[in-house]
SEFI-413293 format. One record per residue: x, y, z of N, C-alpha, C in turn. Coordinates in steps of 0.2 Angstrom, whole numbers, plus 5000, padded with zeros to 4 digits. Layout:
% residues N
XYZXYZXYZ/...
% end
This chain:
% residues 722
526847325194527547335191527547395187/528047445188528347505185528447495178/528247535176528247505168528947545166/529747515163530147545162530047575153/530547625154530447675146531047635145/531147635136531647605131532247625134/532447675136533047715140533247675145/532947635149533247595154533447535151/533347505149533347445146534147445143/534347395145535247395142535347375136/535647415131535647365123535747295124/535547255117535947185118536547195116/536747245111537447225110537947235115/537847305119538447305125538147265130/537847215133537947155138538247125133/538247095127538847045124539447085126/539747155124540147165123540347165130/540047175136540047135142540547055144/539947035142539946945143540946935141/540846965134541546945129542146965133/542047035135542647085140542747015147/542347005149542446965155542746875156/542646875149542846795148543446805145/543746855143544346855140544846895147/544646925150544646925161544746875162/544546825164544346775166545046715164/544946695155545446665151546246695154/546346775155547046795155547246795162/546646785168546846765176547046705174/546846645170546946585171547646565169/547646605161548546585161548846625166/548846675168549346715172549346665176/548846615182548946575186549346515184/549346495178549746425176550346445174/550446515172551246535170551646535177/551146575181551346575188551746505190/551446455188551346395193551946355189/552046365182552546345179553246375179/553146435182554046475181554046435192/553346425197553846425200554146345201/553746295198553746225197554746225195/554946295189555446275185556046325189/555846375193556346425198556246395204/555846365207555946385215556546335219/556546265214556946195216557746245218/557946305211558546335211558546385217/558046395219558046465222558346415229/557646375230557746325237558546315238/558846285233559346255233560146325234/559846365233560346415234560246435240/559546445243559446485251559646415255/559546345252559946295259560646295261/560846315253561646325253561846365258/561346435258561546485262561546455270/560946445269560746415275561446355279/561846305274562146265277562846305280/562946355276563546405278563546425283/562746475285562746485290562546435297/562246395297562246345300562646295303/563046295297563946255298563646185297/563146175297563046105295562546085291/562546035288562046005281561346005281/561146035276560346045277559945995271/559445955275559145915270558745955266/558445965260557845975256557345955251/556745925254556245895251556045955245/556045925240555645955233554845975233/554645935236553945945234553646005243/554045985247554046015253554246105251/554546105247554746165242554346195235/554246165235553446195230552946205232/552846165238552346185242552446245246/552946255248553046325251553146395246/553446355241553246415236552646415235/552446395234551346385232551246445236/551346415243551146465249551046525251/551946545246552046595245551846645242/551646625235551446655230550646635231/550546595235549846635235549146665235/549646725239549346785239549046815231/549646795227549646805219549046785216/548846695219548346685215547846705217/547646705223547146745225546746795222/547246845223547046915218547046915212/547046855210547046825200546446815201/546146755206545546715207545046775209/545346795215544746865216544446915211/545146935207544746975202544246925195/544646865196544346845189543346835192/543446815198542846805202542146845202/542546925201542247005204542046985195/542446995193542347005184541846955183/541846885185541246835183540546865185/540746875193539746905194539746965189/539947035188539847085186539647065178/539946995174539746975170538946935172/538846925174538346885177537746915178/537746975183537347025183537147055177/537747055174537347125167537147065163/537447005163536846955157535946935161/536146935168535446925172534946965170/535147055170534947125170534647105161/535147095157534747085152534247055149/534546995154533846955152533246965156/533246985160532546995166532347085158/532647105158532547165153532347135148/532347095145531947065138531547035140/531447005145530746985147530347015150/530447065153530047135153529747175149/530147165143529947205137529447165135/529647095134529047065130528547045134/528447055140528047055146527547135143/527747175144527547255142527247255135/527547235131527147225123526647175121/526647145124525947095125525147115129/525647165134525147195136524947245132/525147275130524947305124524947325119/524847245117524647205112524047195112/523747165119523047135122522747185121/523047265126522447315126522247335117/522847365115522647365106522047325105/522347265105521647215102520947235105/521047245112520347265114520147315112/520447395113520247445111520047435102/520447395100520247385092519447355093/519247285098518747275097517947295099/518447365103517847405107517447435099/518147475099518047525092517647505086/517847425086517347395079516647405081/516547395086515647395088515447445086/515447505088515047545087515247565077/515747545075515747545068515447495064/515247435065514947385065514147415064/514047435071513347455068513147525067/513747575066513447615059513747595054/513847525053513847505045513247485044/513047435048512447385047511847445048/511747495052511147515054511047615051/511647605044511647675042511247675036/510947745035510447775034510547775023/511047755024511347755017511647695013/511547675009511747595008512647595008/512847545010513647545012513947455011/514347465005514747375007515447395006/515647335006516447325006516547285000/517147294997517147284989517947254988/518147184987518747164989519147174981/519747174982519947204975520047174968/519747114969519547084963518847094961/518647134966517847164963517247124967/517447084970516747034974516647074980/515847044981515647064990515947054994/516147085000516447045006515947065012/515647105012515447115017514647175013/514147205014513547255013513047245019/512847315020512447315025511647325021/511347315029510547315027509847355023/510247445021510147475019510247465010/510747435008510947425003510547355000/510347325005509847275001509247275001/509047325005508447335004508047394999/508847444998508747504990508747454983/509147374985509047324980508447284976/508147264982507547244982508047164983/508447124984508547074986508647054992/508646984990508846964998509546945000/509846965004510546945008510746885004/510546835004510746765002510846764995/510346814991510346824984510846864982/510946914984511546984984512346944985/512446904989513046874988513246854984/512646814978512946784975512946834966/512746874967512846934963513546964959/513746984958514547014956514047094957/514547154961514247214958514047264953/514647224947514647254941514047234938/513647174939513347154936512447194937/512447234945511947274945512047344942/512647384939512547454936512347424930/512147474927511647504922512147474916/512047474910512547474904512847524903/512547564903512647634902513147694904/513347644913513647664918514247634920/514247574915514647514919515447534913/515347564910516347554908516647644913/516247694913516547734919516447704924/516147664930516047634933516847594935/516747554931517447504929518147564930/518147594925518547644924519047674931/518447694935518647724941518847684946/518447594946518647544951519547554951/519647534943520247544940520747564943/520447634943521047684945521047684953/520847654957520747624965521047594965/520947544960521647484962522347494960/522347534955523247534952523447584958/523047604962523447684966523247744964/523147754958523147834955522847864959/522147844961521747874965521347854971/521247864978521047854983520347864985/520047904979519247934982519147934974/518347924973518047954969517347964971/516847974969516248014969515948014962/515347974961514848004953514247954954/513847994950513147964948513047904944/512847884946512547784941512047784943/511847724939511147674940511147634941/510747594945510847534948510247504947/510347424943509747404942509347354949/508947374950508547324955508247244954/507947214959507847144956507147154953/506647204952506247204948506147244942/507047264941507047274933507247374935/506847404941506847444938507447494940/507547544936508147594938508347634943/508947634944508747654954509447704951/509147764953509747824954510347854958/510847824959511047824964511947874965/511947914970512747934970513247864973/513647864970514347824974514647854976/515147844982515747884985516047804986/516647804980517147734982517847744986/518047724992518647744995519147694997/519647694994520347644993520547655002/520447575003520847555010521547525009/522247555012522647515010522947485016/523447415014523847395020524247425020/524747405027525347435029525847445024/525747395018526447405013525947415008/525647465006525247505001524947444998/524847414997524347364994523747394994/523147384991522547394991522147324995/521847335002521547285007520847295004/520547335003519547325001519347404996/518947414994518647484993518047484996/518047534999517447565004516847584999/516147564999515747594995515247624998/514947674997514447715001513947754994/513347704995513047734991512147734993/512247824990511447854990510847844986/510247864988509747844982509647924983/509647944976509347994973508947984973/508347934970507647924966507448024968/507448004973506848054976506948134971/507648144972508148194968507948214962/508148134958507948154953507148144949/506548124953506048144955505648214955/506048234959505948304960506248354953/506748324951507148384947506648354938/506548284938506048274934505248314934/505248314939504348364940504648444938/505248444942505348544940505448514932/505948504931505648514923505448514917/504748464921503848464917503748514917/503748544924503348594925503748664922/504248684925504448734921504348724911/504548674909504348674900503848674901/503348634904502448644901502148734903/502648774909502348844909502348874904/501448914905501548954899502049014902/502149044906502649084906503149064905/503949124904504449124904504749114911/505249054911505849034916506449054913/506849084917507849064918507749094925/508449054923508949064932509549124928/509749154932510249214932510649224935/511249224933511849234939511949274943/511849274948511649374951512349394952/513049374949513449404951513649454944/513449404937513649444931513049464927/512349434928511749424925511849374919/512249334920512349294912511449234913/511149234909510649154908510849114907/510749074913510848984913510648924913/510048964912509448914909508648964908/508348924903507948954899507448904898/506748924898506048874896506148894888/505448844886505348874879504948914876/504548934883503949004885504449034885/505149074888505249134887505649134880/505749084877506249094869505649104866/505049094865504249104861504349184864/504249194868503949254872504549324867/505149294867505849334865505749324859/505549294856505849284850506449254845/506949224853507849194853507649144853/508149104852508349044851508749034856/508648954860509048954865509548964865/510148944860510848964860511049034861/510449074857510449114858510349154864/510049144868509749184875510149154880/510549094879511049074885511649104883/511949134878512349174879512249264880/511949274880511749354882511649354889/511449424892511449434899510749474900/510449504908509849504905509649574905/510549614906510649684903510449674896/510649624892510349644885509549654884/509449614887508549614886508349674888/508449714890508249764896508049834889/507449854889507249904883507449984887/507449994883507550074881506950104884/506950114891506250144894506350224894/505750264890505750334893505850364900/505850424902505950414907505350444910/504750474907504150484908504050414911/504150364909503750284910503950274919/503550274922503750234927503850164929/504050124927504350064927504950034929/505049974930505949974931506249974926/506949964927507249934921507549874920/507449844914507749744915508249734921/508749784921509349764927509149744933/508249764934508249744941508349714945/508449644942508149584943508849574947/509549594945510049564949509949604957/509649624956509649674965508949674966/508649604967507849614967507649634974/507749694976507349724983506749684984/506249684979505649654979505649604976/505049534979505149484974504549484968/504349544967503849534961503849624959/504049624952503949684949503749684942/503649734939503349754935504049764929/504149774923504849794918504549784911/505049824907505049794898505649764898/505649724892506149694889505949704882/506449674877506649704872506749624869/505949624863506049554859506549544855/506649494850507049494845507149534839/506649554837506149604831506249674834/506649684840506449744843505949784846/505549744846504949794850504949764857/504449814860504649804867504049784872/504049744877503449714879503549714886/502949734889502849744898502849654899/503149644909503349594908503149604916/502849534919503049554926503449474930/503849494933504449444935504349444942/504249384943504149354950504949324952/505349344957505949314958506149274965/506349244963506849204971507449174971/507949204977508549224976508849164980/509349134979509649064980510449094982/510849044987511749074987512049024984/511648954981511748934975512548934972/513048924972513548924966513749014966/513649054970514049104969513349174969/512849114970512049174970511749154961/511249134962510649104958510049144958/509649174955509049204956508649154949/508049154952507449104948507149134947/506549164942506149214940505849174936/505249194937504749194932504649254929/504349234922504049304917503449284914/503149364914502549344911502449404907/502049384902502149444896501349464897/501449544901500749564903500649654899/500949624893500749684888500049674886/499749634883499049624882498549664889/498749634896498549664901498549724902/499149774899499349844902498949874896/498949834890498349894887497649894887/497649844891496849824894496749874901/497249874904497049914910497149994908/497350014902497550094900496950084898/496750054892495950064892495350084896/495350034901494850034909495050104911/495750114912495850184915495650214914/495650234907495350294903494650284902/494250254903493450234902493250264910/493750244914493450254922493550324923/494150364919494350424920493750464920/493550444911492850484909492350454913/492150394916491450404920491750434927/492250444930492350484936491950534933/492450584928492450644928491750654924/491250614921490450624919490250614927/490350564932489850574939490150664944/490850654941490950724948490650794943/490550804937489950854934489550854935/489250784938488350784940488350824949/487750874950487650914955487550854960/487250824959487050754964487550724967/487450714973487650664977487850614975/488350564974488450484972488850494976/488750404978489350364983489250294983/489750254986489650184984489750154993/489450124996489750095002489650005003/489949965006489849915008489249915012/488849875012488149865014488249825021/488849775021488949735028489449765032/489949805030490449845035490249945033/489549955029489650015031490150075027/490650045024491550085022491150095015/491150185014491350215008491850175003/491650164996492050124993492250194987/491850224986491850284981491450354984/491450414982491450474984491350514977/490850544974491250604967491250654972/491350694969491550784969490950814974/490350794974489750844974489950814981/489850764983489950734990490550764994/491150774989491550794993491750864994/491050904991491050974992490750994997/490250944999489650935005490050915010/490250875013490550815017491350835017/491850875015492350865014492650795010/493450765012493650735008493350675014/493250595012493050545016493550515011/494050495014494550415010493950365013/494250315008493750255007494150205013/493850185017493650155023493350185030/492950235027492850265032491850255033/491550255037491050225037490550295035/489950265031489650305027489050325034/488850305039488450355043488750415049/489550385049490150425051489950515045/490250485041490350555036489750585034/489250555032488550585032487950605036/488050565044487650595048487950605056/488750595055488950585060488850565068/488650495066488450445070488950395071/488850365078489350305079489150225078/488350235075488150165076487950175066/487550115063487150135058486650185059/486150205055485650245052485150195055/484850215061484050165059483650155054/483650205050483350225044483450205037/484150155039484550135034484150115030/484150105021483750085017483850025015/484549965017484649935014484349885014/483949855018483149805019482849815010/482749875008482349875003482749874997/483349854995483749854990483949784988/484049764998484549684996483949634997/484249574997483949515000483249504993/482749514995482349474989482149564985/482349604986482349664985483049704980/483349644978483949644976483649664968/484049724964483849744957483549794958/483049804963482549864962482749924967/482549974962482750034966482450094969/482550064976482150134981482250204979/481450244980481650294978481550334986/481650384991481250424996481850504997/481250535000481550605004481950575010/482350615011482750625019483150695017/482950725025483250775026483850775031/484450775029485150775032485350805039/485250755046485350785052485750825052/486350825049486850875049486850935048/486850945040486750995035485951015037/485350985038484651015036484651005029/485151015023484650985019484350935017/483850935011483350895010483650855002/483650785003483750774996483250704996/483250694988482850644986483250604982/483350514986483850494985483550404981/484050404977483850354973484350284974/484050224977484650184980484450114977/485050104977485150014973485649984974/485349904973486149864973486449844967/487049874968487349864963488049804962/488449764958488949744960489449764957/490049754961490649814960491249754958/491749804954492049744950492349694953/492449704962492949624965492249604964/491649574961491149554963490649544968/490749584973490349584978489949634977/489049654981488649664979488849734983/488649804982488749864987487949894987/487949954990487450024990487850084985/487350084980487450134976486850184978/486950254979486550304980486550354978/486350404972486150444971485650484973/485750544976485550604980485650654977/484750694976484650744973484550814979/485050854979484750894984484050954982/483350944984482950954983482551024989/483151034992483051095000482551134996/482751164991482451244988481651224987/481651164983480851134983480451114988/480851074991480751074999480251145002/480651165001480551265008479951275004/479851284996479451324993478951284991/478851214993478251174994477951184999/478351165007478151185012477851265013/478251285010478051365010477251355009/477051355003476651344999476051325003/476151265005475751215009475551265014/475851285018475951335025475451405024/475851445018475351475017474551475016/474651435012473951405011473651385016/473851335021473351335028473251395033/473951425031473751495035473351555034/473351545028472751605021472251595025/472051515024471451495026471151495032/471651485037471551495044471651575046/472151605043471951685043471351695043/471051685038470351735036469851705041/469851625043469551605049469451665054/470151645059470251675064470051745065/470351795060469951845059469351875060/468751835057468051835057467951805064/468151785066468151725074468351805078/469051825077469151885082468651945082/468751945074468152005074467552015080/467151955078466551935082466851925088/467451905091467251885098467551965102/467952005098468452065100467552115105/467052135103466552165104466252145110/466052085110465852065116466252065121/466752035119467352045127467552115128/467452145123467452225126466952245131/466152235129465752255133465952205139/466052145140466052105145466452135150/467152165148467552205150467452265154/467152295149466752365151466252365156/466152315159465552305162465752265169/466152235168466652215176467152255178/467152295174467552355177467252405180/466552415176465952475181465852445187/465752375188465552335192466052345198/466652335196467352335202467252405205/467052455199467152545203466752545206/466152515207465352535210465452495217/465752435218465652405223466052425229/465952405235466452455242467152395240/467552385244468252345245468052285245/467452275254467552265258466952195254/466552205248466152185245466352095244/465852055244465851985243466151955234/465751985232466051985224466452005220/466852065227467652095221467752045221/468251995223468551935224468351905215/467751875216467351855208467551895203/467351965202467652005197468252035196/468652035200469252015199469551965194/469251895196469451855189469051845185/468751865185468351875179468651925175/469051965176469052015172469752005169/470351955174470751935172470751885165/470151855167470051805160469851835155/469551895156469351905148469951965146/470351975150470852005147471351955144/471451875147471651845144471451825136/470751825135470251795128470451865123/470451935128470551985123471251975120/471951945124472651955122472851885118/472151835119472351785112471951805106/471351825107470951885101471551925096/471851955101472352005098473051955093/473251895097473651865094473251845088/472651815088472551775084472351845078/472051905078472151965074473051965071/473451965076474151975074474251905069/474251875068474151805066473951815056/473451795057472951835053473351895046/473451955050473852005046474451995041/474251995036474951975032475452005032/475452075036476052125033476252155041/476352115047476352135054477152155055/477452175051478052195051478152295051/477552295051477352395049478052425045/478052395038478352395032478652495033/478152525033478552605034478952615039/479252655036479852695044480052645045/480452585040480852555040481552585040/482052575045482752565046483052535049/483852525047484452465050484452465057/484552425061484552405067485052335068/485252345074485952295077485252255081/485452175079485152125083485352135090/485952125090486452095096486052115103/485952195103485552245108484852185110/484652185104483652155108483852095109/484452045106484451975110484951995116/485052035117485552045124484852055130/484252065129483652105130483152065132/483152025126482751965129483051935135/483451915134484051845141483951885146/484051975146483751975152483151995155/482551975150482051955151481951895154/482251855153482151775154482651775160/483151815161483651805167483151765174/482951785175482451735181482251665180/481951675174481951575174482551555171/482851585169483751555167483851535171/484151565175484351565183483851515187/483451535189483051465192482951395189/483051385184482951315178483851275178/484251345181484851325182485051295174/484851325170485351325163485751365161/486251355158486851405154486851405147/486951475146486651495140486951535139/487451525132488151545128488051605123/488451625123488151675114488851695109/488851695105489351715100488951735096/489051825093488951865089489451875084/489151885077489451935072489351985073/489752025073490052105075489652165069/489552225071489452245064488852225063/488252225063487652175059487152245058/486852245054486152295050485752255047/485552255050484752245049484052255047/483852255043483252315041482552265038/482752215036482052175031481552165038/481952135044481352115049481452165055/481052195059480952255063481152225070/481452275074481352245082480852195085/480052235085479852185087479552125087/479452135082479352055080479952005079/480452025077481251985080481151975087/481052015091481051995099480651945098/479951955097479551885098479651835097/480051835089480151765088480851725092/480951775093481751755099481251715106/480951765107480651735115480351665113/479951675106479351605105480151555106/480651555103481251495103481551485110/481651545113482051525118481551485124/480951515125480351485128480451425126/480351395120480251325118480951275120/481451315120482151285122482151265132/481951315134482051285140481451265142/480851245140480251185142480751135140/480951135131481251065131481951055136/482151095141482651065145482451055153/481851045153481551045158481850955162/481950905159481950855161482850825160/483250865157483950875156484250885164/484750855163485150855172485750905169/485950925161486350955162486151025156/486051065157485651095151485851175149/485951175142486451215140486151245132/485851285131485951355127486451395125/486351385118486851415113486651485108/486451535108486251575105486851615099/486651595092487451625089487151655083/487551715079487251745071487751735069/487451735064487951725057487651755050/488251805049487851845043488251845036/488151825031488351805022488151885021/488351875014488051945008487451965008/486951925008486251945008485851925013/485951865017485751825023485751855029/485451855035485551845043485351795046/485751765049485751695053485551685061/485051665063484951675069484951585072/485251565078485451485079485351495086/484851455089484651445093484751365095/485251335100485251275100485151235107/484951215109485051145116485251105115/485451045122485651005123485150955128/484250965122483750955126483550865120/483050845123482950745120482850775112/482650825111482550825103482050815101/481850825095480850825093481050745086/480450725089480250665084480050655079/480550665074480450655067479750635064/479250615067478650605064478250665068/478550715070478150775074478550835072/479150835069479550895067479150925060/478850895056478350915052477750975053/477450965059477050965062476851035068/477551055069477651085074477651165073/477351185067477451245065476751265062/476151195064475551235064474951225068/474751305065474451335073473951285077/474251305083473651245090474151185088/474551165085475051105086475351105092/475351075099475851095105476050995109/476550995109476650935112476750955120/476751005123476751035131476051005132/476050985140475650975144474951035143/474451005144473651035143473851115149/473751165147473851225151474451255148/474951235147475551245146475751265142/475451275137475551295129474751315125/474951355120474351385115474551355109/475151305105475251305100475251345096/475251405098475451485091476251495090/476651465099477151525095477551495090/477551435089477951435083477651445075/477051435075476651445069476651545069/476651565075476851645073477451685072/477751625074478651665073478951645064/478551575063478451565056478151605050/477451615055477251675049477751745050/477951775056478251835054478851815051/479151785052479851775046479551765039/479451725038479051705030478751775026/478751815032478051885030478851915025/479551905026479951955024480351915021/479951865018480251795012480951775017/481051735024481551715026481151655028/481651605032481251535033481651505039/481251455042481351445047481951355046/482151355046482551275048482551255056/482651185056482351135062483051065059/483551075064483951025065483950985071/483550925072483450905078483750805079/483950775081484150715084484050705090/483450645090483350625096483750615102/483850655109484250605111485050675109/484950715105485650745105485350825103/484750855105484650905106484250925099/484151015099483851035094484351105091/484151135085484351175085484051235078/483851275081483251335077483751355072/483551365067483951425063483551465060/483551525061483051595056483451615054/483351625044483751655039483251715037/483351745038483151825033483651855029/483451905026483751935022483951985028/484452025025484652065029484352145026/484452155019483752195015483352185015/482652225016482152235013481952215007/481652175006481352135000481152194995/480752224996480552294993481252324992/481752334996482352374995482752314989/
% end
């Protein structure tokens, strides 16, 4: 069935005005037919009676006339009249009949369509309670209904369980009977105002007492239901448990009052203080009343502008959330502070700070500063080497001056066999076995000569602890080179002295006889034909004693203190006799397949030590260089001078295994040879050392196993006599 809108439906009052229009139609057909029936009841007898007369005139004879024969014909006649009275009054009854039908079928359609819904309403209403139902019964918050004389009608199961009662128990309760005393005339107050109208909502904090006494902290939100004619139908209750709230807001402020530091909060919009501990009114010297009216622009001291520090103000712009500042006590004086802060959007912006009054601290650490200033500046006077490094990661923790003259600058994290021996692993040699572990306290003393540098220091190491506490390598290092050379010297000459004047009486004596020996296989070679059985013999015989006479003559040159032929001394350019030797050697260069580099200083004069014995000792080095590259896949000579104010530097280098530190001592005296049996004499280093030495210069030995070697001869560039 189509469901009709208000618009179709026909008023009541016009089908009455209907119905009434039709029955007064009706009523005036019916007199109009009895008037009818009455004028003809009261004319037509006359009418009859004059048309018989006509009739008998015309007819010349007597005409009978029945009366009722005469009425009935007038009936007849007229009819047509009632008809169209009856008809119309008939038309008018249905069309009345129709609109009274229309309207009742119309009100019974309406109330047919209102019912329905009226049904759906009720249903949609009790669809809609359910799921209200159980977020009443099953919310997370306690909630009742509250009828306006103040009794229970209804609480869910969240509210009796913040109670500590049971359902059965709670009912018989009044509400007012669980607030607090304390609570209960604003309480009342506000119900109050719910019931008269004034107000439809309220909102505020109580306590509610539980069934084991104890005090339960709770928000209300109470809300006015009304009926359709304003009455008040129930108040809605919805109430929370703070406990926990006010739990925490209890703990915050134990804790902020028992800090010994200073607390407030600040308004980041105007800096006004809003709260205040009784650490920072002690620390100020203010009085609460005091310090909650001020801002903490007031506080903020009068800093120099040498000082580097903030200023109080910073706190409303705290970029950072911990900095350093002064403020300004009550007595005026001004105290270092350091303020830990955290920034809240709180009420329009809130900042939290802590303060700590770290004056006591800043003149403890300007102390230290200054104590540390003078022991820096007492270690970087000392010539000695100090440094401090971590023992387990190796990092430089400190450096003085003398290190960073030697070494350049090393920032601390940089690894101390990095900077000092420029290696990538630790120091094999490292000392720190005899310092730590049950060696802990005592202090190693030993030599070591620096792979780098060459020189020599004698170094003094211990564990020390450093102020984070942890245990380090403290080392001072005495550079002892100059003792070193003129100990060694010493030593050297001394075995040489003594092996000079050996050798010499050895040469003497044997120089004589190999001469005759000579002499006399030489007569023998002149006397005999070509073709003779024993030239062949005498041939080498005569070569080997040429050979015994040309180590005779070294060991005579050896011997000689002064093989320099000191007269007819003059300047001479190295560069020429080492150009001289290379191509001397160019043959087994070239064959051995080595390259071999050179960089000179320009300009050089020379006069302490003479050509030939310079070549010598050039050939004794570069000879030693390419034996040691013998077993090298890639092998590479570096020959370079370097010449200072008084000095001549001679650097002969490879890229050969390098000599063995328990053999680098050793290798510069005579007959000392690590070459295969044949292969070597052991002199020439021991006579490239005596001839340098002969002109007060000295030899250096930079070697690393495994990363090559590298010769340096220093002489003066004058004549020591000059």
């Amino acid at each position: 069935m189509q469901t009709q809108t208000p618009n179709q439906l026909i008023p009541r009052y016009l089908a009455r005005r209907w119905l009434l229009g039709t029955l007064i139609v009706l009523l005036l057909s019916l007199a109009t037919l009895y008037t009818a029936h009455l004028w003809i009841r009261q004319n037509a007898p006359d009418q009859v009676q004059a048309l018989a007369e006509i009739a008998e005139l015309r007819a010349e004879q007597p005409v009978r006339i029945d009366r009722d024969e005469i009425l009935v014909a007038a009936h007849s006649e007229y009819w047509w009249l009632a008809s169209v009275g009856l008809l119309l009054v008939l038309v008018t009854l249905l069309a009345a009949l129709t609109l009274w039908w229309r309207y009742v079928s119309n009100e019974i359609q309406a109330q047919f369509l209102d019912e329905r819904r009226r049904r759906k309403m009720s249903e949609a209403l009790r669809q809609s309670e359910i799921p209200l139902a159980t977020f009443f019964k099953e919310s997370s918050i306690g909630m009742a209904i509250v009828s306006p004389d103040g009794h229970w009608v209804r609480f869910n199961r969240k509210l009796i369980d913040m109670l500590g009662y049971r359902a059965s128990e709670l009912e018989l309760i009044n509400p007012a009977a669980l607030i607090h005393p304390d609570d209960l005339a604003t309480n009342q107050a506000r119900f109050e105002e719910l019931r008269s109208g004034d107000r439809d909502f309220h909102r505020l904090d109580a306590r509610l007492i539980r069934k084991d006494s104890e005090c339960l902290h709770v928000q209300q939100t109470m809300q006015a239901v009304h009926r359709a004619n304003g009455d008040l139908d129930f108040v809605l209750l919805q109430i929370t448990d703070l406990s926990d709230r006010y739990h925490v807001d209890a703990l915050y402020t134990a804790l902020v009052d028992s800090s010994i530091d200073g607390f407030c909060v600040v308004d980041s919009r105007n800096g006004r203080l809003l709260e205040i501990n009784a650490a920072y009114c002690r620390m100020l010297g203010w009085s609460r009343p005091e310090l909650l009216n001020m801002t903490i622009f007031d506080l903020a001291a009068v800093i120099p502008a040498s000082e580097n520090v903030n200023d109080g103000g910073s706190i409303i712009t705290p970029d950072s959330t911990r900095f350093e500042t002064c403020q300004r006590t009550k007595d005026g004086e001004t105290i270092n502070v350091e303020i830990s802060t955290n920034v809240s959007d709180f009420a329009g912006g809130r900042i939290y700070a802590f303060v700590r009054d770290i004056t006591e601290r800043k003149r403890i650490e300007t102390t230290l500063a200054e104590e540390r200033e003078q022991l820096n500046s007492l270690f970087d006077g000392v010539d000695a080497v100090i440094y401090v490094a971590d023992p387990e990661t190796y990092e430089l923790i400190y450096v003085n001056e003398a290190f960073r003259r030697r070494w350049g600058s090393s920032p601390p994290g940089q690894k101390c066999y990095q900077a000092l021996q420029n290696r990538d692993s630790p120091c094999p040699f490292c000392t720190n076995q005899y310092i730590f572990g049950e060696h802990l306290g005592t202090t190693h003393v030993w030599d070591f000569q620096n792979e780098v540098t060459g020189f020599w220091f004698r170094c003094a190491d211990k564990a020390i602890r450093w102020p984070d506490g942890r245990w380090v390598r403290f080392e001072l290092a005495l550079d002892i080179t100059e003792q070193k050379l003129v100990s060694d010297q010493r030593a050297q000459l001394e075995k040489f002295g003594a092996l000079g004047r050996l050798t010499a009486g050895i040469a003497h004596e044997l120089n004589n006889p190999l001469m005759g020996i000579i002499n006399g296989v030489q007569f023998c070679l002149e006397s005999l034909e070509p073709e003779h059985e024993c030239l062949e013999v005498l041939s080498d015989t005569e070569h080997a004693t040429r050979r015994c006479i040309n180590i005779v003559q070294n060991l005579l040159a050896f011997s000689h203190s002064s093989p320099n032929g000191r007269q007819d001394r003059v300047g001479w350019d190295p560069v020429p006799v080492i150009e001289r030797v290379l191509r001397l050697l160019d043959y087994r260069i070239q064959k051995e397949n080595v390259e071999v580099t050179t960089s000179f200083t320009p300009s050089l004069c020379l006069d302490s030590l003479q050509p030939e014995p310079f070549e010598q000792v050039l050939i004794n080095l570069l000879s030693n260089a390419l034996d040691a590259l013998a077993d090298s896949v890639v092998k590479k000579i570096h020959i370079s001078t370097l010449e200072s104010a008084e000095n001549f530097e001679l650097h002969v280098a490879d890229n050969g295994p390098g000599i063995d530190p328990q053999q680098r001592d050793r290798i510069f005296d005579p007959f000392y040879t690590t070459k295969p049996t044949g292969k070597g004499t052991g002199l020439g280093l021991s006579t490239s050392w005596s001839l340098v030495t002969a002109v007060q210069g000295h030899i250096e030995v930079l070697s690393r196993e495994g990363r090559g070697t590298t010769m340096i001869i220093k002489i003066p560039i004058k004549s020591p006599e000059v």
